[in-house]
Structures are given as C-alpha cells and as structure tokens.
Short mmCIF file of the C-alpha atoms (twelve columns), coordinates in Angstrom:
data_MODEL
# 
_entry.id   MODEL 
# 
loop_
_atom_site.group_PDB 
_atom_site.id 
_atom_site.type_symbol 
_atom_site.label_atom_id 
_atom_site.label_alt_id 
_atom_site.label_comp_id 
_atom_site.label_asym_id 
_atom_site.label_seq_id 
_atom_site.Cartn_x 
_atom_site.Cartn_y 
_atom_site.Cartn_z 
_atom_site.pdbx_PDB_model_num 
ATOM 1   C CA . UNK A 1   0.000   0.000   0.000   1 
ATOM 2   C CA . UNK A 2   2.300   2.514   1.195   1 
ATOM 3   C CA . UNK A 3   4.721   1.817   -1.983  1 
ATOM 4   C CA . UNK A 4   1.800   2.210   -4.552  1 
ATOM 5   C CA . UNK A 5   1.213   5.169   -2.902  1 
ATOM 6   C CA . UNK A 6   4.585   6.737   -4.058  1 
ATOM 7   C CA . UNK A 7   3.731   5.659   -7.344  1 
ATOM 8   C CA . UNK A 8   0.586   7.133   -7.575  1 
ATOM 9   C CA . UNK A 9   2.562   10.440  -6.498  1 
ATOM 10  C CA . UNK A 10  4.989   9.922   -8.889  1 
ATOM 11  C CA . UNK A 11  2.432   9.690   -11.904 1 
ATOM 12  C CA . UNK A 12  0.593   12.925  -10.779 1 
ATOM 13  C CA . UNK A 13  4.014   15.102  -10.146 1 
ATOM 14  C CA . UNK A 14  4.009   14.827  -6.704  1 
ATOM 15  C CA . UNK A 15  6.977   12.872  -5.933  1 
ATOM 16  C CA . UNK A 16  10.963  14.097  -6.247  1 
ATOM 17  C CA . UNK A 17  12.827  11.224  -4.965  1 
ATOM 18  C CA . UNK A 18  12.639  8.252   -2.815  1 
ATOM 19  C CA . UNK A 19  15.584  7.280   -0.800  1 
ATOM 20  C CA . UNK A 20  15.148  4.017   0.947   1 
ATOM 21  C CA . UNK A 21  17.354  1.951   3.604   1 
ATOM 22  C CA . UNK A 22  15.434  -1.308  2.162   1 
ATOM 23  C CA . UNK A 23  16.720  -4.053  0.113   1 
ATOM 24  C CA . UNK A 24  13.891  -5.966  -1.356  1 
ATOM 25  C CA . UNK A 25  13.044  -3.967  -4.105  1 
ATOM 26  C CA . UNK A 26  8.957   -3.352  -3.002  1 
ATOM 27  C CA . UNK A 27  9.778   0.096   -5.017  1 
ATOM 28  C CA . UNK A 28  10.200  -1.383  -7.742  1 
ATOM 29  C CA . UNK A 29  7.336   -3.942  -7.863  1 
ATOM 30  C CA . UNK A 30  5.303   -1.218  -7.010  1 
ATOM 31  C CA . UNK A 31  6.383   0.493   -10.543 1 
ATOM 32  C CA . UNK A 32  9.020   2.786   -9.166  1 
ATOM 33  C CA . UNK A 33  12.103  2.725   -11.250 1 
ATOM 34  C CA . UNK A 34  15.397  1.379   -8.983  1 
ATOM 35  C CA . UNK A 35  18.747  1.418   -9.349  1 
ATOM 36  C CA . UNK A 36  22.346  2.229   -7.363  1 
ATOM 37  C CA . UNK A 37  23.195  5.972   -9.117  1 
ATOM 38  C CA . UNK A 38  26.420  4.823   -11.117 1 
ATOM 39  C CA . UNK A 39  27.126  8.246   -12.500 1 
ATOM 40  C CA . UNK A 40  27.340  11.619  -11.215 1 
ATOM 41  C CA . UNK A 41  24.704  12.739  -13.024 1 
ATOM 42  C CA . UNK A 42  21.662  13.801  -11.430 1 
ATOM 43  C CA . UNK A 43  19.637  13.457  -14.328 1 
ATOM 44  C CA . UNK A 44  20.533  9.626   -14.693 1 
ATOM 45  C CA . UNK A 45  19.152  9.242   -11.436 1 
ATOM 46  C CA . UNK A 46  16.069  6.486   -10.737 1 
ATOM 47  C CA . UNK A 47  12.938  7.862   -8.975  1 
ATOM 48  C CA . UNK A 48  13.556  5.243   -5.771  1 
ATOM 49  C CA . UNK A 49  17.692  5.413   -4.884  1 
ATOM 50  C CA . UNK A 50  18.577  1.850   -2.307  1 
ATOM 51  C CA . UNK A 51  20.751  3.668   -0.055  1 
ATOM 52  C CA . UNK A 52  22.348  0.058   0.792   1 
ATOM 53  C CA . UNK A 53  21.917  -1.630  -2.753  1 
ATOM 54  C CA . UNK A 54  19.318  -4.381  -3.305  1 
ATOM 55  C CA . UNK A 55  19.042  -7.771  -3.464  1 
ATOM 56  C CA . UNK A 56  18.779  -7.836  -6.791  1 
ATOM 57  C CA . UNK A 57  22.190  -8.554  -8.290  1 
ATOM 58  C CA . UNK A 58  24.685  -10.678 -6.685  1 
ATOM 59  C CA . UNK A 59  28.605  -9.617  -6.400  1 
ATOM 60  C CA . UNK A 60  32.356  -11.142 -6.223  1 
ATOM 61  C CA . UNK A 61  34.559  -10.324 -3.243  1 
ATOM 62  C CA . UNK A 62  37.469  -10.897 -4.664  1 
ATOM 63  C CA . UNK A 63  36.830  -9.434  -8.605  1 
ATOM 64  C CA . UNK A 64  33.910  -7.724  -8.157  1 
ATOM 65  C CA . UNK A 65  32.080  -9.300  -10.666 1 
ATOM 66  C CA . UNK A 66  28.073  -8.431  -10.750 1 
ATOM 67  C CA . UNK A 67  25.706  -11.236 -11.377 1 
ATOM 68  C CA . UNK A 68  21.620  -11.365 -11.018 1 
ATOM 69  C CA . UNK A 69  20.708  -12.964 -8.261  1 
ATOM 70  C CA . UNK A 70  18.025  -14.937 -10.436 1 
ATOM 71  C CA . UNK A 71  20.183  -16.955 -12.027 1 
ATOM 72  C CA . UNK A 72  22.284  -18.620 -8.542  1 
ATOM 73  C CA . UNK A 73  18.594  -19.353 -6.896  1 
ATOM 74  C CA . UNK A 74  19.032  -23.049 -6.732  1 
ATOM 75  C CA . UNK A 75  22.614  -22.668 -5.319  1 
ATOM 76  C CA . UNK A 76  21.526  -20.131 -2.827  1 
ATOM 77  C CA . UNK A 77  18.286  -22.241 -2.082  1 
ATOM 78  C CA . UNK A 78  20.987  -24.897 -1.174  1 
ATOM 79  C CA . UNK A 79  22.559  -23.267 1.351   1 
ATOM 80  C CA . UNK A 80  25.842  -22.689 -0.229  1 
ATOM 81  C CA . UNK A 81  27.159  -19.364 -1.902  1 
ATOM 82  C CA . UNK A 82  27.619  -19.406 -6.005  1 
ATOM 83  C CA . UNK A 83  30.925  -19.444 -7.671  1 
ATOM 84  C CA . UNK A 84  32.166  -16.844 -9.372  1 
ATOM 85  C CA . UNK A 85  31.392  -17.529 -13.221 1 
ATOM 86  C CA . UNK A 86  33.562  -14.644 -13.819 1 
ATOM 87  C CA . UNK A 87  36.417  -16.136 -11.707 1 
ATOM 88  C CA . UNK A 88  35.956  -19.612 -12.736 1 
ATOM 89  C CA . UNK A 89  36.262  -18.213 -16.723 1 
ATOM 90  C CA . UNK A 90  39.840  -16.793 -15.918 1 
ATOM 91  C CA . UNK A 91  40.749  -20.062 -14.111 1 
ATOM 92  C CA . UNK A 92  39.850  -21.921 -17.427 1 
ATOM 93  C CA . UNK A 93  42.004  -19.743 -19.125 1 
ATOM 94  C CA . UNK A 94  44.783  -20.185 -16.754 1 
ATOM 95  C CA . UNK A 95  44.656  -23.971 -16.595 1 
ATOM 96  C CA . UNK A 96  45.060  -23.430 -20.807 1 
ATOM 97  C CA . UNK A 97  47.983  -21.636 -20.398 1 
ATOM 98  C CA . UNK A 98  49.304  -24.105 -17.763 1 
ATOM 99  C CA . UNK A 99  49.353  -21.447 -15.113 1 
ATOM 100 C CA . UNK A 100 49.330  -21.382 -11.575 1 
ATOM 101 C CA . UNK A 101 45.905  -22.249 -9.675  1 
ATOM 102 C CA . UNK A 102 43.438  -19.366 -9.570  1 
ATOM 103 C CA . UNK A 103 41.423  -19.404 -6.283  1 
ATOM 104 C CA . UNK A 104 37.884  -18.806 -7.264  1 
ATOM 105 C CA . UNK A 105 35.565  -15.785 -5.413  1 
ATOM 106 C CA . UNK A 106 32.144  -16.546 -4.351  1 
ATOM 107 C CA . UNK A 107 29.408  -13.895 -5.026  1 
ATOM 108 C CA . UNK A 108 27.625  -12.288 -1.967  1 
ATOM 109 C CA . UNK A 109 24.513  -10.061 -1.884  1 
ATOM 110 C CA . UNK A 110 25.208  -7.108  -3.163  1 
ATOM 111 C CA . UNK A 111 24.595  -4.928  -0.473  1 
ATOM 112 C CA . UNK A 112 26.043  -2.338  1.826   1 
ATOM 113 C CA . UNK A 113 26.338  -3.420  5.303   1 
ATOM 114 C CA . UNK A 114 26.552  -1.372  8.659   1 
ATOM 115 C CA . UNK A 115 30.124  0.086   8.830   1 
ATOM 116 C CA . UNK A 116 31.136  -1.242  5.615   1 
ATOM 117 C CA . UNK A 117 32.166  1.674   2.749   1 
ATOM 118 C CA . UNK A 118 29.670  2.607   -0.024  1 
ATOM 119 C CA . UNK A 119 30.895  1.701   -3.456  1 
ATOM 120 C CA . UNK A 120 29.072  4.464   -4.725  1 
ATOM 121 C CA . UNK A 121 29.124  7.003   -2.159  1 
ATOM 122 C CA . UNK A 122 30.669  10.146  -4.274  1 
ATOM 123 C CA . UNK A 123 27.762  9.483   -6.790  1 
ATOM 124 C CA . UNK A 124 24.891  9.097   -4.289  1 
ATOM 125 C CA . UNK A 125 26.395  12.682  -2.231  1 
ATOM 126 C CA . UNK A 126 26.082  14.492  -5.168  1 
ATOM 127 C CA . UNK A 127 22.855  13.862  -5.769  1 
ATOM 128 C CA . UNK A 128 21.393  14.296  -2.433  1 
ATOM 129 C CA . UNK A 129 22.625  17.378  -2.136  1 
ATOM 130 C CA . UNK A 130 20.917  18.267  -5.871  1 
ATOM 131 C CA . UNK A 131 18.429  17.042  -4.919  1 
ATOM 132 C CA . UNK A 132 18.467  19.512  -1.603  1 
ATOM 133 C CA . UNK A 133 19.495  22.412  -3.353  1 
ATOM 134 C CA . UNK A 134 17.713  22.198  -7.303  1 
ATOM 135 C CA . UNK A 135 18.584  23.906  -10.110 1 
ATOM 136 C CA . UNK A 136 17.623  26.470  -12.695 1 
ATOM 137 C CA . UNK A 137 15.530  23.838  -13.691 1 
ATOM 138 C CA . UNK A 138 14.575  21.899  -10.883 1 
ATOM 139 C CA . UNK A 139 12.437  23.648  -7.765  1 
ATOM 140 C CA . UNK A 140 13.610  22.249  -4.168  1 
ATOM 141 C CA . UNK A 141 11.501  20.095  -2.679  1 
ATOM 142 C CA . UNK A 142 8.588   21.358  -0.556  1 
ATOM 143 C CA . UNK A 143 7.892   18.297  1.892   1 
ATOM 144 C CA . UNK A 144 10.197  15.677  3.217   1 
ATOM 145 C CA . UNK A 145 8.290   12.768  5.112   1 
ATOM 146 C CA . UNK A 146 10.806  10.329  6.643   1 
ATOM 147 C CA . UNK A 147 8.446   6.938   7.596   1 
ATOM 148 C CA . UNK A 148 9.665   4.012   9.137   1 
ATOM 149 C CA . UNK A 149 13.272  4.517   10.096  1 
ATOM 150 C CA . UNK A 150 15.104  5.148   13.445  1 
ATOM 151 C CA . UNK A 151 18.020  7.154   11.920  1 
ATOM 152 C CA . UNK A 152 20.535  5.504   13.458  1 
ATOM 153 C CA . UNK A 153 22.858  5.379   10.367  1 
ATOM 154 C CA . UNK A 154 25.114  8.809   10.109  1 
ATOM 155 C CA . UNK A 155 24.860  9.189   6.370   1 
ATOM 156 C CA . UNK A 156 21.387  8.621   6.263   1 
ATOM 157 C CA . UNK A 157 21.071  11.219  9.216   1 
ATOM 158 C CA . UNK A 158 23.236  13.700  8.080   1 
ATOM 159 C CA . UNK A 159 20.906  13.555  4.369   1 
ATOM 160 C CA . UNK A 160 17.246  13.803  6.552   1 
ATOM 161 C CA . UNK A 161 18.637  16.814  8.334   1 
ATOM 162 C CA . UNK A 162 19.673  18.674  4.717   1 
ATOM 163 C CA . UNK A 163 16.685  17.512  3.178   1 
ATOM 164 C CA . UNK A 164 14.708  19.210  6.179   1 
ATOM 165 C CA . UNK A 165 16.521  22.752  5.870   1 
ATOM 166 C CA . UNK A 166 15.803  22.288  2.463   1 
ATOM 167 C CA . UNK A 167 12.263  22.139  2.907   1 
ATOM 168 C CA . UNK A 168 11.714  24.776  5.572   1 
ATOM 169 C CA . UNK A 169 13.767  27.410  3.646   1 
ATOM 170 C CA . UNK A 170 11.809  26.434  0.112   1 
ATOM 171 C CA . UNK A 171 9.333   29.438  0.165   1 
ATOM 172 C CA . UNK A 172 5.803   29.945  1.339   1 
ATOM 173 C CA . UNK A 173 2.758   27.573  1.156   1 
ATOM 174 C CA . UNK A 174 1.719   26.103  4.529   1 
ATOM 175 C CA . UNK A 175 1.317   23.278  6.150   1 
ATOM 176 C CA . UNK A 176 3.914   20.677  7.685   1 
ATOM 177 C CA . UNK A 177 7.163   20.369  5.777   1 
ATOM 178 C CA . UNK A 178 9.308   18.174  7.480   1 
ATOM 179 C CA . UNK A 179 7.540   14.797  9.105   1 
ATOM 180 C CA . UNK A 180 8.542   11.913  10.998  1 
ATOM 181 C CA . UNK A 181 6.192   8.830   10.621  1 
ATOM 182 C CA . UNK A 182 7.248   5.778   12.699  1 
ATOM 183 C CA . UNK A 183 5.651   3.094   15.402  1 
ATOM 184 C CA . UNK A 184 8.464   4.122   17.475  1 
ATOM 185 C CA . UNK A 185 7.951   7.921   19.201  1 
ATOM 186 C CA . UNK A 186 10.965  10.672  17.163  1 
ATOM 187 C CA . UNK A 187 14.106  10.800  18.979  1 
ATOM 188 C CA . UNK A 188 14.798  13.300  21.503  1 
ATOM 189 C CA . UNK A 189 17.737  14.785  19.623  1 
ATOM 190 C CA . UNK A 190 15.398  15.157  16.214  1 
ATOM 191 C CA . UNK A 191 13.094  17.647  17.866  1 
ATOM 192 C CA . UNK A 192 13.464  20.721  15.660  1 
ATOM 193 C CA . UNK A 193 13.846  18.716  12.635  1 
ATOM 194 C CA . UNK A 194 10.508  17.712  12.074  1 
ATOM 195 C CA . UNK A 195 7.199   19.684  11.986  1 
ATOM 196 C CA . UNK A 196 5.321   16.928  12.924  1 
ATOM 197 C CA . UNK A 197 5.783   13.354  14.626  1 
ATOM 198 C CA . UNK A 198 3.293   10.747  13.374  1 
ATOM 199 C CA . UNK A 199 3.233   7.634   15.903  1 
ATOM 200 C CA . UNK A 200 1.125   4.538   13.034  1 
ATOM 201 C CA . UNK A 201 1.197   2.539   10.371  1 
ATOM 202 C CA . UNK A 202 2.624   3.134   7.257   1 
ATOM 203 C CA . UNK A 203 0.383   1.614   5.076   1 
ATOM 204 C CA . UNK A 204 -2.724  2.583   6.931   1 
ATOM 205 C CA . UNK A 205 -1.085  6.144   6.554   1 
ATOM 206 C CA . UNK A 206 -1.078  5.634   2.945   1 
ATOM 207 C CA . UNK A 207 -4.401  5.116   2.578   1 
ATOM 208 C CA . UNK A 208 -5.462  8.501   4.419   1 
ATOM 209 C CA . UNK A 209 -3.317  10.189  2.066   1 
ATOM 210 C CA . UNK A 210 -4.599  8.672   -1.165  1 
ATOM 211 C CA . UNK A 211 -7.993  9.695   0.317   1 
ATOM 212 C CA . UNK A 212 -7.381  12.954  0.813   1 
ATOM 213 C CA . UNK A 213 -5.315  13.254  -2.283  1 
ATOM 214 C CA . UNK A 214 -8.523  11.611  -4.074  1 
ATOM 215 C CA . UNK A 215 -6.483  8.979   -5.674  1 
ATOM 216 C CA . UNK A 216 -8.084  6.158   -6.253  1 
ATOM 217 C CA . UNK A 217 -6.623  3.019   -8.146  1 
ATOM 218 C CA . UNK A 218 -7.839  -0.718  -9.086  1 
ATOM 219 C CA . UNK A 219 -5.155  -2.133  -7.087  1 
ATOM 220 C CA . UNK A 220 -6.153  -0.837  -3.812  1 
ATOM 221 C CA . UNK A 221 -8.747  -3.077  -2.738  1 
ATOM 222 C CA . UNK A 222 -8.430  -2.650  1.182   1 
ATOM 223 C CA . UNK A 223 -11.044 -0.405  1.947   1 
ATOM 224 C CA . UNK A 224 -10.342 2.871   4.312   1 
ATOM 225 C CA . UNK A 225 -9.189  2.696   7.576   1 
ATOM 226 C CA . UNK A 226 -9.704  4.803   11.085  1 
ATOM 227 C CA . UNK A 227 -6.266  6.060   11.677  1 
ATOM 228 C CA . UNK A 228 -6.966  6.138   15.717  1 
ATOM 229 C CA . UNK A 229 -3.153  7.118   16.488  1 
ATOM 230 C CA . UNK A 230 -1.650  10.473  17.956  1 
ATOM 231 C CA . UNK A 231 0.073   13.699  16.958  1 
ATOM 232 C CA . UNK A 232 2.072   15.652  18.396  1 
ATOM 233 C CA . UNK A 233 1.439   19.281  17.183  1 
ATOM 234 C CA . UNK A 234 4.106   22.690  18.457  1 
ATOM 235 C CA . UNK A 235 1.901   25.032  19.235  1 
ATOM 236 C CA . UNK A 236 3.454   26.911  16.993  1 
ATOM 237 C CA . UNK A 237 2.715   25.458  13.732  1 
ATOM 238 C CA . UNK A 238 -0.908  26.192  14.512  1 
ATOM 239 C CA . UNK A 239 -2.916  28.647  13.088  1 
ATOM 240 C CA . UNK A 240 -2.680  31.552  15.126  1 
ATOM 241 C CA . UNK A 241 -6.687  31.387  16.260  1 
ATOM 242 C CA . UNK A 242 -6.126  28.276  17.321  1 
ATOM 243 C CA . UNK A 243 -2.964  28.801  19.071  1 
ATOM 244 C CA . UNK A 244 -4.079  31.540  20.986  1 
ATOM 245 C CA . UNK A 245 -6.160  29.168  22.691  1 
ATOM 246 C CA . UNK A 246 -3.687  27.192  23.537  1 
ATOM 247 C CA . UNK A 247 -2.122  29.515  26.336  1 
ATOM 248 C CA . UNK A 248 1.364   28.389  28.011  1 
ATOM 249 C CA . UNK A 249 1.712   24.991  25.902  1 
ATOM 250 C CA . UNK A 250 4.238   24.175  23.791  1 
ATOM 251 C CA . UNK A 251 2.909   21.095  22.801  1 
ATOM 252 C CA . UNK A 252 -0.674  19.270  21.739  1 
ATOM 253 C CA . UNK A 253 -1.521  15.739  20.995  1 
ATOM 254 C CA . UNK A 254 -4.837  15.189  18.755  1 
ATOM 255 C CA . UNK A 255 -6.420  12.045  17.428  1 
ATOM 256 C CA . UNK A 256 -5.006  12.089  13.532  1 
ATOM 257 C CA . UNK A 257 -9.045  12.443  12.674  1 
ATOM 258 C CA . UNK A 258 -9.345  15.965  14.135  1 
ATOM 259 C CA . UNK A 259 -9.494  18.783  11.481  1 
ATOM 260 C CA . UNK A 260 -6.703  20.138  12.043  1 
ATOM 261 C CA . UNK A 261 -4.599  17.033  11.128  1 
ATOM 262 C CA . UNK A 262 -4.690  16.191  7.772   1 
ATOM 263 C CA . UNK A 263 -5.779  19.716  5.648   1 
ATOM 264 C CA . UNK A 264 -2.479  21.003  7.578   1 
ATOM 265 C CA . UNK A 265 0.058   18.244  6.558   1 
ATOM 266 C CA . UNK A 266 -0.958  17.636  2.956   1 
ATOM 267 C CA . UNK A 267 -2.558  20.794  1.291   1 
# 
C-alpha cells in the first residue's frame, strides 16, 4: 500500500525522490524505477535510490564481478554461496595456459552493510545534495516525510537533516514540511527537525493520504481505515486562532481524525 502510494505520487508530479534503507526492491514492484546511481549525473538518477543496494544482483569479493541474483537461486536455495562464473572463466584460461591455480571468489549479496564503505558514495552525495538544493531547472523540494526509520545510520542522518533545511527554507505555502512517521515515538535529539511526529502505520497512513489526495486506483482493494493514532502538534505550527487558545503549551496531541490534522500536513 504505502509503496503504490509513491507511485501514484509519482504519476501525478508529486513525488521528487525516494531514498530508501530497504533491500527488497517493493519500489520497484510497485512500478518505481530502482537502481544504485552509477554516475554523477543527477539526471541519470532512478525515482527510488537503495541507499544500501538491493538484493537484486549478486557480487564477487574478490573481482567484483556483478551477477543477477536470479540466475544462482538453486545454489543459494541450497545453502551454499555461487561461484564466481567470472572467476571460474579466468581459471579456465589459466589452466590453458598451464598457469598457476586461480582461487575462485564466491558472489555475496550485493549490499552495503553497517560500517562497511559505499561503493558508490561520491555518486549518491552528489545527488542528495541536488536534490536539496535544485537547479535552474529543478524547484527544491517542498515536503520531506521520513516513515519508518530510526536514523541511526550517520549518512542517512546527516541527508534527513539537509533535506529538512531544504524544505523549511523552500518558500511559502503552509502546512507541515518536514515529518517523521514511525511506530516508534521521534528521537529526543530530532526535535526541531521535524514539523510533525506521526506515531502509526505506514500503510494505513497511505491510505489517508490517497484519500485525501482523491487517488483512487484498481489495485487498492483494502477499503479505508480509522487512523486512531496520535500527533504531536508545536503550538506553533498552529494557526494563530487556534494557538491563541492554547495559552502556556508548547505542545498538543490530537487524534489524527481531528481537522486540524490532515488539511495542515498535505494541502
């Protein structure tokens, strides 16, 4: 739900990029098109960007050899990793030229684990901060929703908090820019960042938002749900009649179905 949602964004205009810390390409089922920036062009760029790669390819330690992950299912299904077919090509070729033993790679998934340096990392900086900052031809983005994360990783941190001055400094139009949806309550040290903290479901979340956006599509079968959850509103991002009622708080929680909610974070 919450991935056909993007696309439904995407075909109406409404979506710049989607940046995601996931690895089994839902994006890309759900229509989005996927792929590790291997250029620094901005303009090359896929709608959906896998911050850690994807499961989709398979790679060689040792000769860094690329393979689809499609074709080593029954060896992975096994339990054992796949050779090499790149590896075990230049071994045949040594054995022909009666040269030493070549010891053979085996291809892991090609992602980017915790700690571990991103292949692509110059490429991917350059176009987050494009993507920040736009262009003579490209507007910055006006709303940055981060949803189910706990931004623990630094990089991934460091791009939510330039993506969120990017936002707030965009120009005028209203409403929350910067929001935090999660099951988990925002981080102490994120309060600032966000406009708004959203404590749900994602794809129950997506749902209100097609609704309010209108969108309706064949593929959506589940029918609308309540979103009973809380949100945590500054005071100060009210409108001013309403926050002069609100005397000596710097905080209110409403239900996510109270007026105030949902014309406010998506007009």
């Amino acid at each position: 739900m919450f991935h056909l949602a993007l696309k439904m964004l995407d075909e109406r205009g409404g979506l710049r990029r989607v940046y995601t810390q996931n690895i089994d390409m839902l994006e890309s089922k759900a229509g989005l098109s996927v792929k590790v920036p291997q250029t620094s062009s901005h303009k090359q760029a896929p709608r959906c960007i896998p911050l850690h790669g994807t499961l989709e390819t398979l790679i060689c330690h040792k000769c860094c050899h690329v393979s689809p992950m499609h074709l080593h299912i029954s060896t992975l299904s096994s339990g054992h990793l796949p050779l090499c077919p790149s590896c075990e090509r230049m071994e045949h070729e040594r054995q022909k030229s009666n040269k030493r033993p070549w010891t053979l790679g085996t291809l892991f998934p090609n992602v980017v684990l915790y700690g571990e340096t991103h292949p692509t990392a110059d490429h991917l900086g350059r176009c987050i901060s494009h993507d920040a900052k736009g262009d003579v031809n490209t507007s910055k983005p006006d709303v940055l929703l981060v949803a189910g994360t706990s931004l623990q990783v630094p990089g991934i941190a460091n791009a939510v908090r330039l993506f969120a001055e990017a936002v707030h400094t965009a120009g005028p139009g209203g409403g929350y820019r910067s929001i935090y949806l999660n099951h988990k309550p925002l981080p102490s040290q994120w309060e600032g960042v966000f406009d708004a903290s959203i404590s749900g479901d994602l794809q129950i979340f997506a749902q209100h938002l097609l609704h309010f956006k209108g969108i309706q599509d064949d593929k959506i079968e589940t029918p609308y749900i309540p979103f009973g959850h809380i949100l945590q509103i500054p005071v100060a991002n009210l409108p001013p009649d309403v926050a002069s009622l609100m005397d000596g708080q710097e905080n209110i929680l409403l239900n996510v179905q109270h007026p105030l909610y949902i014309p406010k974070l998506f007009r």
